[in-house]
N, C-alpha and C positions, 0 to 999 in steps of 0.2 A: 582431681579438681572438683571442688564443689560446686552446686547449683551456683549458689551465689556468687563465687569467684569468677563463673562463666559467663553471669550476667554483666557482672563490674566490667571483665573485660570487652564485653561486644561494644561499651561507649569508648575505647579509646579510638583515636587517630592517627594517621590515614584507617581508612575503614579499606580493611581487606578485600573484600568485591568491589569496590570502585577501582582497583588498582589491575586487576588479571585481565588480561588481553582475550580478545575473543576469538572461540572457536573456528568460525571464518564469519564473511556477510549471512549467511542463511542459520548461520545459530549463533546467535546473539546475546550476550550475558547483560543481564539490565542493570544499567546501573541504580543504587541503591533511592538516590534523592529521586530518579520519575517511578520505582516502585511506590515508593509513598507518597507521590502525589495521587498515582493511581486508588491508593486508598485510601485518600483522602476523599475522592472523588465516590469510593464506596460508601465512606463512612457518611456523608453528606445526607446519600442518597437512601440507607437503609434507615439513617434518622427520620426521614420526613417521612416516610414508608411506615414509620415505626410509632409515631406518636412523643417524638425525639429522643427516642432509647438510643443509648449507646451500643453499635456491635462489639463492642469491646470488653463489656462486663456481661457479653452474655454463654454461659458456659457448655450451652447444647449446639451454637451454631456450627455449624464443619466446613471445613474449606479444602480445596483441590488445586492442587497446577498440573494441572494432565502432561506438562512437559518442561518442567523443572532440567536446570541449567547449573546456574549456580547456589540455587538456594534462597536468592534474596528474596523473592515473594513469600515462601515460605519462615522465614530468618523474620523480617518484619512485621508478621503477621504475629508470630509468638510473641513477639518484646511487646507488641501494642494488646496482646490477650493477657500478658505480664503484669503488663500495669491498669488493663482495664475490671482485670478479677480479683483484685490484691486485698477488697473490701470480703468479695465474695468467697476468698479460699485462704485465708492470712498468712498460712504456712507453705513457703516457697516453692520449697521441694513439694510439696501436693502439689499446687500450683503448676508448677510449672509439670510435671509428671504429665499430671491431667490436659495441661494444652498439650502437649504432643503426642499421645497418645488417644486423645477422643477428639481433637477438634481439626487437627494439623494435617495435610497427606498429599501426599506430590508421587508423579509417574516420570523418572530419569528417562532422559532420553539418551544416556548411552554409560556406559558401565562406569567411565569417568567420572562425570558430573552428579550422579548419584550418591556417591564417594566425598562429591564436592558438596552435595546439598545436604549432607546428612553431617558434612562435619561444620557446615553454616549455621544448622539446626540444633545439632543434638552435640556438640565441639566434641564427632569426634569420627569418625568414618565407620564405624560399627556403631549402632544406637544400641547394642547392650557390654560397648566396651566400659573400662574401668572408667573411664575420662566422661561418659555419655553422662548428660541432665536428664536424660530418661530413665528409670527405676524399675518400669514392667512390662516392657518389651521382651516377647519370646523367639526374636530373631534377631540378626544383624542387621538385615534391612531397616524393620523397624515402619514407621509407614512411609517411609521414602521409596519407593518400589522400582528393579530394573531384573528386569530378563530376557535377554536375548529373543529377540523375535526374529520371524522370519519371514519375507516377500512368499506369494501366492500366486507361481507363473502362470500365466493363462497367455498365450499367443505370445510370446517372450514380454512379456509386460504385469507386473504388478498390478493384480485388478481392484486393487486397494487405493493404492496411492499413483501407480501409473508407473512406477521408474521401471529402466529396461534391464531386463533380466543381463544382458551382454555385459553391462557395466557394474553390476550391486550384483550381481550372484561370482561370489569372489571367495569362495571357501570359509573357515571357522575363525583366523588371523584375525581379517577387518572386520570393523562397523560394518552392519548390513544395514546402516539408514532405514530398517522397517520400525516404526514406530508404533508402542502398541496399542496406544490410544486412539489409530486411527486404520490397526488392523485386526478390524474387528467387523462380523456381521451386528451382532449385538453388543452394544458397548457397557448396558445396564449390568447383563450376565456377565463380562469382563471385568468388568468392576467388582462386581460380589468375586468373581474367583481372584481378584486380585488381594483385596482389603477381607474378604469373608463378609455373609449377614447382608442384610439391607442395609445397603450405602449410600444414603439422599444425601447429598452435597447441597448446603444451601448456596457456595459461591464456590464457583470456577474463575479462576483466573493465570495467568500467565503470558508467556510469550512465547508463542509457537519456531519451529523451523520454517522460515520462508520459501523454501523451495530445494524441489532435490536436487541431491550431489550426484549426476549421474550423467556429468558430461555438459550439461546446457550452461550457458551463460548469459547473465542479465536479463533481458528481457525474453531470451529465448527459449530460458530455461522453464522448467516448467513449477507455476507455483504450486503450495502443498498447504498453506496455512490458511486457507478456508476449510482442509478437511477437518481440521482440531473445533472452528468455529463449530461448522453444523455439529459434527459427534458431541460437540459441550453443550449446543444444543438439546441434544435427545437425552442429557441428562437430566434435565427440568429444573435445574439449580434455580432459586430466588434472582441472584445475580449470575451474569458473565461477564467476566471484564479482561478482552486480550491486546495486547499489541499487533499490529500487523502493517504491512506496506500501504502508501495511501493510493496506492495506484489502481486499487480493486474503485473505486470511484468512477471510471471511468471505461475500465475495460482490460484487458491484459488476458495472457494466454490460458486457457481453459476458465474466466472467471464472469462467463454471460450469467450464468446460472446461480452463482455465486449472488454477484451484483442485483442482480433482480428480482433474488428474495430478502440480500440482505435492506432494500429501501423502501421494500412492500411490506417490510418487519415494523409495525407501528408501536415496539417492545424495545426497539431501540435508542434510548432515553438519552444519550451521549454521547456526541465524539468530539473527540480534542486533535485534531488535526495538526502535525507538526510539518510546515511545507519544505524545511531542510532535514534528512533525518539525522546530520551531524550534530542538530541542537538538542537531539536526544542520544545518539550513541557516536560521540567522538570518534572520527576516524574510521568509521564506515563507510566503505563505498554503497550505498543504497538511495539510486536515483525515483523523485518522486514524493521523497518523502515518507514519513509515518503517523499511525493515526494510532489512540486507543478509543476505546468504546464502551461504553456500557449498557448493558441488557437488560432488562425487568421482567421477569417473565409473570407480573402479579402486576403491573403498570403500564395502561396502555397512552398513549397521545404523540406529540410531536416532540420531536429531538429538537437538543441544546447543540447546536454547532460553535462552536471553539474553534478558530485559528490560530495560530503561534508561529511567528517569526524574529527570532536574534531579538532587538530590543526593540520591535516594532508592539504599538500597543494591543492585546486582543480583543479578537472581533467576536464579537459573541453576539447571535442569534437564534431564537428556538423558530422551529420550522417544519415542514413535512420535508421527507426527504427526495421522495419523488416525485417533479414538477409535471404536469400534465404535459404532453405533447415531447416530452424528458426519455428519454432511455440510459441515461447518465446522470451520476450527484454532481449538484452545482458547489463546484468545489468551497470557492468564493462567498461570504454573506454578501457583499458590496458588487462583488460580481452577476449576481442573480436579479437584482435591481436593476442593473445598467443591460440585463441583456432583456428584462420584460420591458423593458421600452422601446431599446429596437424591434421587435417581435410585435410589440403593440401598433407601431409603426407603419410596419412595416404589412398586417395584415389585421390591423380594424381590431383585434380583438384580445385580452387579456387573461385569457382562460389557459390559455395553452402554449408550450414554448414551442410548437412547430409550425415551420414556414411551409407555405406553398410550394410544388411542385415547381411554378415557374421562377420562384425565387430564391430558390436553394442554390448556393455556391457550387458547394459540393456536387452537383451536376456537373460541372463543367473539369472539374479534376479527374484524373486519372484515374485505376487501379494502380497496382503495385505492377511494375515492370510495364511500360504501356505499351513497349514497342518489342517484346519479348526477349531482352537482352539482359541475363543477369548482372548483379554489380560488380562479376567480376572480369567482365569481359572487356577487353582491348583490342581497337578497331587497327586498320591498319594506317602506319605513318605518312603513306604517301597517297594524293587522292588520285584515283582512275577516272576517266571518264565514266559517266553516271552514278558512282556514287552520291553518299549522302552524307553528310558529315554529325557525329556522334559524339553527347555531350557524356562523354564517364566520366568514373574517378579517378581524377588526377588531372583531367586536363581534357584533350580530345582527340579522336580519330576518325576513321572512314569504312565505310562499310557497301557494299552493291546496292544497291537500290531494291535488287531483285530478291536477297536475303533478307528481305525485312517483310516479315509477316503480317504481324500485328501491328495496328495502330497505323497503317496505311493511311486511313484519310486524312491524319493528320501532317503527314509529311511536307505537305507543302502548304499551308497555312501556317499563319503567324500564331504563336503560341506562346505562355512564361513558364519556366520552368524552374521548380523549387524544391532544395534537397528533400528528399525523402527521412534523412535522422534531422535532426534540431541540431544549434551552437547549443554545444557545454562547453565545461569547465572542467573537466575529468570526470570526479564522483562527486562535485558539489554540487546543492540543489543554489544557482544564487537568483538574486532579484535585488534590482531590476533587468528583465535578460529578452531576446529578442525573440523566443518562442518558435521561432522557424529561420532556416539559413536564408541568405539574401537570395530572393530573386531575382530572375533576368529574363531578357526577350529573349525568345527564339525565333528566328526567323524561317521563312519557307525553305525546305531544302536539306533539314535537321531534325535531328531524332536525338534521343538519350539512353542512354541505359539504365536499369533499376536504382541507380544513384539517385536519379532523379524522377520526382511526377510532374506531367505536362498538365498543366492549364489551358484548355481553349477548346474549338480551333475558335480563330477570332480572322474577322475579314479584312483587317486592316492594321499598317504597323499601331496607330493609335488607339486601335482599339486594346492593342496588348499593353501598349505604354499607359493607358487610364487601370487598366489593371493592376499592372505594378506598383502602380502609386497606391492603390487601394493596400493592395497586402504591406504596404510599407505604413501604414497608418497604425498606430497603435491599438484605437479603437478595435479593425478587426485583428489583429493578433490577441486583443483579449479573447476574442469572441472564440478563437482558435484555441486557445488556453483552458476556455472552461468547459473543453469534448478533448485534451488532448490527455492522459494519462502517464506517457512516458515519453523518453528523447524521439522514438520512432513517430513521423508523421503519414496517418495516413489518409486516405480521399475521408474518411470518417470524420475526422475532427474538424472538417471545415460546415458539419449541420446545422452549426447556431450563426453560421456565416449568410446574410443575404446578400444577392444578386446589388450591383445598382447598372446604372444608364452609364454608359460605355462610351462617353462622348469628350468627357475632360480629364483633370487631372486632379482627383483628390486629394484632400487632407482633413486632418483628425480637426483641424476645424468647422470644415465643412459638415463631417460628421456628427462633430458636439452638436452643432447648430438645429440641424437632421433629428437628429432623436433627443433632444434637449438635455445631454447631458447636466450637470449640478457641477459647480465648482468642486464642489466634496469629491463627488464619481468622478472627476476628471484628476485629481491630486491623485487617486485610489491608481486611477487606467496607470498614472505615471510614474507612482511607485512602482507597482509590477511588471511594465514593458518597457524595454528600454528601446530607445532610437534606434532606427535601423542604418544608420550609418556609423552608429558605434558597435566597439565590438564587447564581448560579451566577458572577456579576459580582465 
């Protein structure tokens, strides 16, 4: 096949990478139309950087997917160097020779996809087979790169990436999920010994593995696609531009660290926020959502925040990413509005999104398990004398009085109690949706297990019944929304929640009134929260 024959064919229909099913949720094959919006979003940006040069017609620049899948970032990348050099190099085969061999370079993350990306790239799974558009390549790789790596046991644990020896140390057979782009002490010297020579990458881009395969699931599992960020990082590329879950926003398992360099990063020029990640990868169960981003490492100021919802219109705002008094991104542009007015409100001052001590919600909510009874525990069906009766999953039972350790004081005080995971919908992200399951009174004399966290203690049944009403207000279930990261609720997400006077029975009118909501912020609250007497299905 000729160059040109293999060009002809990449514009026909269906295009072959929108069609291939994906490896599971944690490696995700991009479909081809949000790679190139991604680049679109490059090309924007190295314009105005540039003095509105095209990256496309420029023949020195070098590009990387440190974890290349199917190809497409790398496969789109060439066709738009294709046609943006066609002035600068006229004879195809140069042309094209020359982008894949000095501009073009991707690290496989597993022997498959390497195979995959190199026959997206080069059509043809050996880049010096008969079939390959490449001409002077001294290997089959070619710069597509995959070599079996291997985890670095330290206390049965990868001290790379963290997965457990017990599960990924499985002999020569399997994937060992060690990824080598992220196991590395030095990733500059891994790179030269990968490509050879000093290797500056002006742009990084790709889409990482979300999280390892090594047992965890959802939210338990552990994520893994911050380590590709920082290591593309310490590359010093011009640009970085990846895909990732949006859940690092707010918090998720090992991502403190994470999250509070990536909002302290004043180099982080863009993110496009997708609050279902079905509107970007079909068919994926990935609660939370996904985001891409872009990096400037030569550009400092405020980011461009982008929302995207189904055919909701976008909400675009440039901004800092981390609000004073913030330990969390505010997810929301219209959200961030509506909560500095409660917060102004609520303590005289505009500087800062933290409440007072005495008027933090969140005081009054549980930790995780209150009363030390996991959620998988079932009391007994019949009740005894002195028992306590116990709110689990599924329904309820009874327990001694005298087995109840923790969370004592509460026992006989009025209290509400509110699931601890949120209503979904399986693996869809939807909206308008109720942000937290219904809650209820407890009464004196009751306890829960981890199913559930307790709100109170409160002195009186009314005082827990103004409560209810409060969490049943849309108002503060935004508030709960814009610190709440995944379906898991915990005492955390309720920080941007204030305290009120425990005497009636509110509603989100009271509320508007309260902090002067806007007809606009009030369509916005209603688009994203739906009634708490409906359900979420």
């Amino acid at each position: 096949m000729s160059a040109r024959a293999g060009f002809a064919l990449r514009g026909r229909n269906p295009d072959v990478l929108s069609c291939i099913a994906n490896l599971s949720n944690d490696e995700v094959f991009t479909p081809p139309e949000f790679a190139n919006r991604m680049l679109d979003t490059l090309t924007e940006a190295w314009a105005v950087a540039n003095g509105g040069a095209n990256i496309w017609a420029d023949k020195t620049v070098r590009f990387l997917d440190p974890c290349t899948k199917s190809g497409v970032f790398l496969r789109e990348i060439t066709s738009r160097l294709n046609n943006g050099l066609a002035n600068e190099i006229p004879n195809l085969e140069e042309r094209v020779d020359h982008i894949v061999t000095k501009q073009v370079f991707g690290i496989a993350i597993t022997n498959l996809t390497g195979m995959l990306a190199r026959r997206s790239v080069y059509c043809s799974k050996n880049a010096k087979g008969p079939h390959s558009i490449a001409k002077s390549f001294a290997s089959d790789d070619g710069n597509i790169w995959f070599k079996r790596t291997e985890h670095t046991w330290d206390d049965e644990k990868c001290r790379y990436c963290g997965a457990s020896k017990k599960t990924l140390d499985r002999g020569e057979d399997l994937e060992t999920h060690a990824y080598a782009f992220i196991h590395t002490d030095n990733i500059k010297t891994r790179i030269a010994e990968i490509f050879g020579g000093d290797m500056q990458f002006d742009v990084v881009i790709g889409n990482p593995p979300y999280q390892l395969d090594d047992g965890g699931f959802g939210t338990s599992a552990a994520p893994i696609y911050q380590l590709f960020v920082e290591q593309a990082k310490k590359l010093e590329p011009r640009y970085l531009s990846m895909i990732i879950p949006s859940r690092w926003f707010a918090g998720g398992k090992g991502l403190d660290e994470f999250r509070e360099a990536m909002l302290k990063d004043d180099r982080l020029r863009e993110i496009d926020d997708y609050l279902s990640a079905a509107d970007v990868f079909p068919g994926v169960g990935l609660k939370g959502g996904v985001c891409y981003f872009l990096w400037e490492r030569d550009n400092r100021g405020q980011c461009r925040v982008s929302t995207h919802f189904k055919d909701w219109p976008v909400s675009e705002a440039t901004r800092q990413l981390l609000e004073k008094g913030a330990d969390v991104f505010i997810r929301f542009n219209e959200g961030l509005s509506i909560l500095k007015k409660v917060i102004s409100v609520e303590t005289g001052q505009t500087k800062s999104l933290s409440l007072s001590e005495s008027k933090r919600f969140d005081r009054l909510v549980s930790s995780l398990r209150p009363f030390g009874l996991r959620t998988f525990f079932k009391g007994e069906v019949k009740r005894s004398l002195g028992d306590v009766m116990v709110y689990q999953n599924g329904g309820t039972g009874y327990i001694a009085r005298s087995e109840v350790a923790t969370g004592v004081r509460l026992i006989d005080k009025w209290k509400v109690y509110v699931g601890r995971a949120a209503p979904g919908t399986g693996n869809r992200d939807t909206y308008p949706h109720r942000i937290i399951s219904t809650p209820f009174v407890g009464e004196p004399g009751t306890i829960s297990s981890e199913t559930y966290l307790c709100i109170g203690p409160f002195g009186s049944k009314s005082q827990a019944e103004s409560v209810l009403s409060y969490l049943s207000c849309r108002l503060t279930r935004l508030l709960i929304l814009l610190h709440k990261p995944s379906q898991d609720t915990t005492r955390k997400v309720y920080s941007f929640v204030p305290t009120q006077k425990w005497t009636r029975r509110w509603t989100d009118e009271d509320l508007y009134a309260k902090y002067s909501i806007s007809a606009s912020e009030i369509a916005f609250i209603e688009k994203i929260i739906r009634p708490m007497g409906e359900s979420d299905e």
